[in-house]
C-alpha positions as CSV (number, residue, x, y, z in Angstrom):
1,X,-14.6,-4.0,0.2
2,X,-13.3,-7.8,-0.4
3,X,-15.6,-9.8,-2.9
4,X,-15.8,-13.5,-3.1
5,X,-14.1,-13.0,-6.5
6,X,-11.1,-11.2,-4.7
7,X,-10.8,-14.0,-1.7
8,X,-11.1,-16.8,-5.0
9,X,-8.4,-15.2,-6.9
10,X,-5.9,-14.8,-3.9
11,X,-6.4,-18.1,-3.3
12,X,-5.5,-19.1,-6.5
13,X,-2.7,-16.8,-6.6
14,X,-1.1,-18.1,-3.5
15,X,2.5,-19.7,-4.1
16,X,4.3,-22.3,-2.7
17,X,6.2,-20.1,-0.5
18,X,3.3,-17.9,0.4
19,X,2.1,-21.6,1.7
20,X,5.5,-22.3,3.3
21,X,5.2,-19.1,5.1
22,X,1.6,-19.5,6.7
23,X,2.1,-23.2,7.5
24,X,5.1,-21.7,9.3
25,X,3.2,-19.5,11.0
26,X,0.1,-21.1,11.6
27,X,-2.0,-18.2,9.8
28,X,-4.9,-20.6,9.8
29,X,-5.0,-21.1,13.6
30,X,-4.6,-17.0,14.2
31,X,-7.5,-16.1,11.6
32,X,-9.9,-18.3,13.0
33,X,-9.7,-17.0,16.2
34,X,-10.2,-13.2,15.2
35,X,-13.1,-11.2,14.9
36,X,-15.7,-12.2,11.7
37,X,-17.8,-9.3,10.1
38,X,-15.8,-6.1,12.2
39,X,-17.5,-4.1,8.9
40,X,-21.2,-4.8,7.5
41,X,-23.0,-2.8,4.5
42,X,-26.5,-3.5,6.2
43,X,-26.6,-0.4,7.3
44,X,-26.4,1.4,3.6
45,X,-28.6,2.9,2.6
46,X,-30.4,0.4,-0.5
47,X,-30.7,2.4,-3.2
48,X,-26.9,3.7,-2.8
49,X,-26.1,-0.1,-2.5
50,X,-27.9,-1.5,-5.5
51,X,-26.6,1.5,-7.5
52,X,-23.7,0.9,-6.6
53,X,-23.0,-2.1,-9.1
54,X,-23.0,1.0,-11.6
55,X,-19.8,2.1,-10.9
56,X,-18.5,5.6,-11.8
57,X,-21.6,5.4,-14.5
58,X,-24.3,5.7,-11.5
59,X,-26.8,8.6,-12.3
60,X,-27.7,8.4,-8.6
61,X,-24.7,9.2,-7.0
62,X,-24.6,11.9,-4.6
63,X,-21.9,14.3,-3.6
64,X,-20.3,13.3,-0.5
65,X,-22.3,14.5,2.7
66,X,-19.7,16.3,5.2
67,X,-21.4,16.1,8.0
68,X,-21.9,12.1,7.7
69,X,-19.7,10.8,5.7
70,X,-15.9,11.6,4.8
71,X,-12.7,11.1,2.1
72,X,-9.6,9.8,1.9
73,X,-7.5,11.2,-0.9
74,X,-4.6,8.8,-1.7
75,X,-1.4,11.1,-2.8
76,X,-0.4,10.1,-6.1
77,X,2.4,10.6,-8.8
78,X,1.4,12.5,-12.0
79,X,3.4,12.0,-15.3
80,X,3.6,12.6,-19.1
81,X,2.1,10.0,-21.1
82,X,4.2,8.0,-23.6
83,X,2.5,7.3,-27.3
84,X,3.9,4.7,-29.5
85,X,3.8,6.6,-32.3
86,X,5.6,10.0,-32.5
87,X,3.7,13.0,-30.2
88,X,4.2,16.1,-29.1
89,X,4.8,16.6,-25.4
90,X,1.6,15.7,-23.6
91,X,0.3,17.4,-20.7
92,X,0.7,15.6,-16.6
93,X,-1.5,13.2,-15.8
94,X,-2.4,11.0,-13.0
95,X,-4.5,8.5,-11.1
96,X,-7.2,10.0,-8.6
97,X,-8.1,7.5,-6.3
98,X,-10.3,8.1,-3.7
99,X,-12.1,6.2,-0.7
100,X,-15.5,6.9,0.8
101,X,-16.6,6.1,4.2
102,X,-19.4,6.9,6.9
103,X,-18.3,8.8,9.7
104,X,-19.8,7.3,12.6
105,X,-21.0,3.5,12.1
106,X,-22.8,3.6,15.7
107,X,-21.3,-0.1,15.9
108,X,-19.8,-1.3,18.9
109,X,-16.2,-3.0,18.3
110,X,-15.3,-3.7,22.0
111,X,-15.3,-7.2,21.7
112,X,-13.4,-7.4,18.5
113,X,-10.8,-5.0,20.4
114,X,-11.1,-7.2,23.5
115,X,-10.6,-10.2,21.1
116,X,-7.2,-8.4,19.2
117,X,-6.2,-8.2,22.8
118,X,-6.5,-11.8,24.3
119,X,-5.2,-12.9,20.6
120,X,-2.2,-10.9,20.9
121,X,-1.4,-12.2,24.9
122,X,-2.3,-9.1,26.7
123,X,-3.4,-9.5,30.7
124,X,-6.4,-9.7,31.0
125,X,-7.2,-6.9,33.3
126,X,-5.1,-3.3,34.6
127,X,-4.1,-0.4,33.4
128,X,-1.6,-1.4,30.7
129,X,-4.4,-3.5,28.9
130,X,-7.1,-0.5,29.4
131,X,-4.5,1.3,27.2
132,X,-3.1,-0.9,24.7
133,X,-7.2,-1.3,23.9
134,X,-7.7,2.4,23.7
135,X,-4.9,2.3,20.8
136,X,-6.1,-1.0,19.4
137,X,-9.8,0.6,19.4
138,X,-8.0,3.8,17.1
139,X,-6.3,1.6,15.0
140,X,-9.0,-0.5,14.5
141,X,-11.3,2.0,13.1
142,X,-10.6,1.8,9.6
143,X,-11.8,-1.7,9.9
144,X,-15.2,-1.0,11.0
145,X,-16.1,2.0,9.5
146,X,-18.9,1.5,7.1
147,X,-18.1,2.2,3.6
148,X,-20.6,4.7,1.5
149,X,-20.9,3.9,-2.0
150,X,-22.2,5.6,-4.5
151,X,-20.2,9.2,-4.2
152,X,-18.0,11.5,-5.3
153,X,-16.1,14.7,-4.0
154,X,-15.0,17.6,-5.5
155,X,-11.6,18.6,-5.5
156,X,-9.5,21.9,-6.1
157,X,-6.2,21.8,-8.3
158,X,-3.5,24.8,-7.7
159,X,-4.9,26.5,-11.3
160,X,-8.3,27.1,-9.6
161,X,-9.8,24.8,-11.8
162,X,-12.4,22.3,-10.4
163,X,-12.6,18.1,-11.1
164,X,-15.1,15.7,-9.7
165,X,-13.9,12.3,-8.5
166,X,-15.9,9.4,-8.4
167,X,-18.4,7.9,-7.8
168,X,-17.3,5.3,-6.1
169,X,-18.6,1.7,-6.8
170,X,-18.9,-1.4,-4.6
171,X,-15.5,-0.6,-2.8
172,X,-16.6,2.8,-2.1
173,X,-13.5,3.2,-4.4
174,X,-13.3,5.9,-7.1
175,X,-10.2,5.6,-9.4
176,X,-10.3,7.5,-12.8
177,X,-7.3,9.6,-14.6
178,X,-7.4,13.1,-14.7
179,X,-5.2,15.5,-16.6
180,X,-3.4,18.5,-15.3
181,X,-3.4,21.7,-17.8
182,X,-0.6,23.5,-15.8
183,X,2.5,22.4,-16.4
184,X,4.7,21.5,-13.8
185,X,8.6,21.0,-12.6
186,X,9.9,17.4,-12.6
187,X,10.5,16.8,-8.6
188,X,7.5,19.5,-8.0
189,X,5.0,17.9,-5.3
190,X,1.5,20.7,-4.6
191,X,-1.0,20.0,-2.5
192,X,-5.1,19.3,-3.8
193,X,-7.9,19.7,-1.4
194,X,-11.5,18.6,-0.9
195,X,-14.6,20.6,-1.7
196,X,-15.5,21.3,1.7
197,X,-11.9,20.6,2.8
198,X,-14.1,19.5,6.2
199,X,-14.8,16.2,4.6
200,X,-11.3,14.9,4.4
201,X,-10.3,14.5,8.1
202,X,-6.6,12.8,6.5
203,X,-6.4,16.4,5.1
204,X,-5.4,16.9,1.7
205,X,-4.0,14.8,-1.0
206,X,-0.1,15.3,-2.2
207,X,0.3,15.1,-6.1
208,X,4.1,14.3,-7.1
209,X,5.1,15.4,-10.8
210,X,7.8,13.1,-12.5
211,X,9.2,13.5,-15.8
212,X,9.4,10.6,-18.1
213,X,13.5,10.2,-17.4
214,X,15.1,10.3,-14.1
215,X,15.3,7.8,-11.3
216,X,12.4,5.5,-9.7
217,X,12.6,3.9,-6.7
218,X,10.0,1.7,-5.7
219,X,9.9,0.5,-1.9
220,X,7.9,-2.2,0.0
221,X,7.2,-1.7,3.4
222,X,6.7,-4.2,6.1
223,X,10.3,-5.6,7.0
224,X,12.0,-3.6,4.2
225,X,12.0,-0.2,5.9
226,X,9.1,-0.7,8.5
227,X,9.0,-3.5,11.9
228,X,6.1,-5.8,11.0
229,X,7.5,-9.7,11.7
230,X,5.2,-10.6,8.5
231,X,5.9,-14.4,9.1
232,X,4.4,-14.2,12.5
233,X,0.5,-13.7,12.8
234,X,0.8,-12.5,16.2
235,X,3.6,-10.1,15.1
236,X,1.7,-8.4,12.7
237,X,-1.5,-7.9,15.0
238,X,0.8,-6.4,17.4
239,X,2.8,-3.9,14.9
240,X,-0.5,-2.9,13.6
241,X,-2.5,-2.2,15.8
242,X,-0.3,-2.1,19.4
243,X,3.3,-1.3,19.1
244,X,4.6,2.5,18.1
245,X,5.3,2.2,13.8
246,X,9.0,1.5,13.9
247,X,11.6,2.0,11.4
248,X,14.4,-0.9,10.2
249,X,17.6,0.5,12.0
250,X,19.4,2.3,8.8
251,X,16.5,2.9,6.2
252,X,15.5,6.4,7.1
253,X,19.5,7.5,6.5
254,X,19.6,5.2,3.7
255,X,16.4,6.3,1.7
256,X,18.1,10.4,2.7
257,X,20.9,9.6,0.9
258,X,19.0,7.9,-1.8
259,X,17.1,11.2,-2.0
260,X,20.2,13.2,-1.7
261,X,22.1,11.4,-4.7
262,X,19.4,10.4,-7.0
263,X,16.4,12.5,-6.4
264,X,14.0,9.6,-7.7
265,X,10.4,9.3,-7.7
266,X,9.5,7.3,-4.9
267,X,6.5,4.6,-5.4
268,X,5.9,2.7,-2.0
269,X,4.4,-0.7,-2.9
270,X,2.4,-3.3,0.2
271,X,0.9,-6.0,0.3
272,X,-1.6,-3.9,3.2
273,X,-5.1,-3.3,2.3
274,X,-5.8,0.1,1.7
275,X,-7.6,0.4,5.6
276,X,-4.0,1.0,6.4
277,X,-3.3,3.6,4.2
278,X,-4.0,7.0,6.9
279,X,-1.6,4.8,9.5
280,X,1.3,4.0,6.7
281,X,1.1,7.3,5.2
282,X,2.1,9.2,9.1
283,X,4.8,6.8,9.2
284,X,6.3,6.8,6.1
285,X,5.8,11.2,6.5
286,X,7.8,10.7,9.8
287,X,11.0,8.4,8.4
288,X,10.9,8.3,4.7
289,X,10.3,10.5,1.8
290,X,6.8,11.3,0.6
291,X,5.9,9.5,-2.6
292,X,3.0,7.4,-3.5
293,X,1.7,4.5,-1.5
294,X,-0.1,1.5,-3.1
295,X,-1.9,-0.6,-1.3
296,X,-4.2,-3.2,-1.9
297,X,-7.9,-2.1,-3.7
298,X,-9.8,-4.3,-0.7
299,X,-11.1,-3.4,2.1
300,X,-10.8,-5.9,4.8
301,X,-13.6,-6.4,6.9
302,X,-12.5,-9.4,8.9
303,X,-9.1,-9.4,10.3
304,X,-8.1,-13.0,9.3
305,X,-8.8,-11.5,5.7
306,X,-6.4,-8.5,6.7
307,X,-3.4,-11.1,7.8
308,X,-4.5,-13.4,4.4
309,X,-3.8,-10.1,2.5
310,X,-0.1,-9.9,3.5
311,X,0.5,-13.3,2.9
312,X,-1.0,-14.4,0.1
313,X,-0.7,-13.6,-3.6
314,X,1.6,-11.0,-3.0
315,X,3.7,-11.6,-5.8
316,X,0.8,-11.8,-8.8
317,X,0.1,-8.3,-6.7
318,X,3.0,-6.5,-6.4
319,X,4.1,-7.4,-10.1
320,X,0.3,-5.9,-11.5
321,X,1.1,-2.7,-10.1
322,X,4.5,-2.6,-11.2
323,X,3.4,-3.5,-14.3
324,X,1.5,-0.5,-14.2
325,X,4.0,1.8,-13.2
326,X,5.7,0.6,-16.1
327,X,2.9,2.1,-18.5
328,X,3.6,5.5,-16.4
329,X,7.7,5.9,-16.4
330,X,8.8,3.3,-18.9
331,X,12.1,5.2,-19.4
332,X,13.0,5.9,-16.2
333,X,16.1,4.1,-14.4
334,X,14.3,1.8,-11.7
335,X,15.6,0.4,-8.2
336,X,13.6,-1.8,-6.5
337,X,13.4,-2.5,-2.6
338,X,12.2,-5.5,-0.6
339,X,12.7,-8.6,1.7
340,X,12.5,-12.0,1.4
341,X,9.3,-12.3,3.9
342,X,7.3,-11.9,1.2
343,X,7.4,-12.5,-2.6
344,X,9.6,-9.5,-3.6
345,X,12.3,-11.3,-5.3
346,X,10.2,-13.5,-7.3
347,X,7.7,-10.5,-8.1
348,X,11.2,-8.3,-8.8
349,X,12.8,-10.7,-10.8
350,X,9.7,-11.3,-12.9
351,X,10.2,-7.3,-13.9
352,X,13.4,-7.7,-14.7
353,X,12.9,-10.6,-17.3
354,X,9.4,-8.4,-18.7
355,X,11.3,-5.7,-19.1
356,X,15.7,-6.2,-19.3
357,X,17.3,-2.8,-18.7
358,X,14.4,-1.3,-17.1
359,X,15.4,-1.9,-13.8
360,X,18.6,-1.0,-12.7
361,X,19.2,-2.5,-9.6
362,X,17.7,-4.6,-6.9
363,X,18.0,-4.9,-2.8
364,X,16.5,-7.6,-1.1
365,X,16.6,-7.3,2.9
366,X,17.6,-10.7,4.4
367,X,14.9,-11.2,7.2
368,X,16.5,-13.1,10.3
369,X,15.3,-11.4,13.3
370,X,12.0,-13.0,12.7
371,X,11.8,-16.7,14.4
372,X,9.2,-18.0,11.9
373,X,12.1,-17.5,9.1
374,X,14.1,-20.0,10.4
375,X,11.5,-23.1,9.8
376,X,11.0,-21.6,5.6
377,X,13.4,-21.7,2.7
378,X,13.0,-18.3,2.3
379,X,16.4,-16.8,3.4
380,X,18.6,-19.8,1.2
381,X,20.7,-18.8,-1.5
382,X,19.0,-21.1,-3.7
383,X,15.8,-19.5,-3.4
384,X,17.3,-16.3,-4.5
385,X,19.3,-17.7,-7.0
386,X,15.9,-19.0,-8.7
387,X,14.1,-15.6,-8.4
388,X,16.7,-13.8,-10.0
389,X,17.0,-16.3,-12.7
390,X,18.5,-14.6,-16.2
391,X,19.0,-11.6,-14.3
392,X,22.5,-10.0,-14.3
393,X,24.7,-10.8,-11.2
394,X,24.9,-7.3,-11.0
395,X,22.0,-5.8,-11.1
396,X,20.6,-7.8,-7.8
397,X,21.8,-7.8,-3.9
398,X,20.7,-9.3,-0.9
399,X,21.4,-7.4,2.3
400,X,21.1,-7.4,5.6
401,X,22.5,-4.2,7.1
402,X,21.7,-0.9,5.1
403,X,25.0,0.1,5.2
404,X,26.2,-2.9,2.5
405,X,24.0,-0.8,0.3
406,X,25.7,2.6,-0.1
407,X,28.6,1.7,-2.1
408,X,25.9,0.0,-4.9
409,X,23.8,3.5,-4.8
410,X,27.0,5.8,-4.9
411,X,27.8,3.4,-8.1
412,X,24.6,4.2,-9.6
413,X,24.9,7.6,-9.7
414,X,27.2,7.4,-12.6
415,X,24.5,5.7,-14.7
């Protein structure tokens, strides 16, 4: 769940062009006129809140409760830890991250739904708003459900063997590393369920095993391999929570032959906060291939906080958690994927300087099917040119159809 701290340090994080985009856009006008407080914690219970300041160190945690509450288990991507000094081979490791929620709230979000609704320019009355607001009402619940701090969950790895997650603190957020003592095949993906499996409606988490060497390919979402018009406010409410998950024509045959000719680990990295997570995942399960998703840690309960979270400080974001990617798979070959709604090529570009030879190449989708595009500098050469700055010529393109990209991945095979 957002803080004040978090909202502050967006703020503070947000760029020039992240302000070039929502002026653009008029973010302001759109978020004042959604929904405030769609998610409360007044209905947790008091001890489980005021414990919860203790983080995974809380001696009155409880186990989660399946017939109340419920888990999501983010897939994740295990790896072999790299020492400074000389070491023996270490044993997989990997970040758990788990969410806790309640499973009913008992709060009635009709009028939030009914305010997505007239925000997004439905008709007011008939049979094709009745529907659209039974799918806005699904989509929505993430959003509303209230979190349950204050737990953890058992979970069962392939050797039999037994690990606690959590407990989960403020956020209702457990994050800790645990290490596998199987070994496993680089590539090798298994499947780790809950204890009851019951309490994870999502179903089970997908743990991805990756080498130190080989290929990475981290991928942003929205308008990179997924329709979400990012620059429009109105566009984003409507691919989120109306319109059927829609993949950019060419990345699903792209990101096969990707798969096909390199066989990277796949890291999907979005601006999205992690609500979003149960929706991205089917899609990305539907078009792409499976690898881990990384989403932003808050949990949005406003929606003009949700369309704040795709616009603002994205690039201080994105280049954290590649950052820590970095402390993962530092010798593997990197390719990076984005678009120039957002901050990717500055947040790219900043990787490549941190880090020369780590990343091998770079795509950038050129956005011009969005009208809000048009009034930013986002899509000029210069702005590129500045991004990329003491970056190889040849190590970063800018795109607009997929198919300019196979000869540059074909080339990369011979790396």
């Amino acid at each position: 769940m957002e803080t004040a701290f978090d909202k502050a340090r967006q703020v503070m994080e947000e760029t020039a062009l992240d302000r070039e985009t929502r002026t653009a856009g008029d973010f302001e006008k759109a978020e004042n006129a959604l929904p405030k407080e769609i998610g409360s914690r007044s209905n947790i219970p008091l001890m489980d809140n005021i414990s919860s300041y203790l983080g995974a160190s809380n001696p009155l945690a409880k186990k989660v409760n399946p017939k109340t509450e419920e888990v999501w288990l983010l897939d994740n991507t295990a790896y072999h830890p790299i020492h400074i000094y000389s070491h023996g081979p270490q044993p997989y490791q990997a970040d758990f991250v788990a969410a806790y929620f309640k499973k009913d709230t008992g709060k009635d979000w009709s009028k939030a739904v009914a305010n997505i609704a007239d925000v997004i320019g439905l008709k007011q009355q008939g049979e094709d708003r009745a529907e659209t607001e039974k799918t806005i009402a699904h989509r929505l619940l993430p959003f509303v459900q209230t979190i349950a701090p204050a737990r953890s969950v058992d979970v069962k790895f392939p050797d039999g063997s037994i690990h606690k997650l959590g407990p989960g603190g403020r956020s209702a957020v457990s994050d800790q590393t645990v290490v596998f003592s199987a070994e496993y095949k680089d590539g090798e993906s298994v499947s780790i369920p809950a204890i009851p499996a019951e309490v994870t409606q999502h179903g089970p988490m997908l743990t991805h095993f990756a080498a130190p060497e080989g290929w990475l390919f981290v991928s942003d979402i929205d308008d990179s391999i997924k329709i979400t018009m990012t620059p429009d406010p109105i566009g984003i409410l409507q691919s989120t929570f109306v319109s059927e998950p829609t993949p950019i024509a060419g990345m699903p045959e792209l990101y096969a032959e990707i798969t096909r000719s390199l066989n990277p680990t796949w890291f999907y990295l979005s601006a999205s906060p992690y609500n979003l997570y149960p929706f991205l995942r089917q899609f990305l399960h539907k078009y792409y291939t499976p690898g881990t998703i990384i989403l932003r840690d808050a949990s949005w309960m406003d929606l003009g906080g949700f369309l704040a979270s795709l616009t603002q400080g994205t690039e201080a974001y994105k280049r954290s958690r590649m950052e820590k990617i970095h402390t993962w798979l530092p010798k593997r070959k990197v390719i990076c994927l984005g678009d120039s709604t957002q901050s990717d090529p500055e947040a790219y570009g900043d990787i490549c300087r941190l880090w020369p030879g780590w990343v091998k190449a770079v795509f950038i989708r050129k956005v011009t099917d969005v009208a809000e595009m048009k009034h930013t500098t986002k899509n000029n050469p210069e702005r590129f040119e500045k991004a990329f700055r003491d970056v190889p010529k040849d190590i970063w393109t800018v795109f607009e159809d997929p198919k300019e990209l196979y000869a540059a991945v074909a080339q990369l095979k011979d790396m």
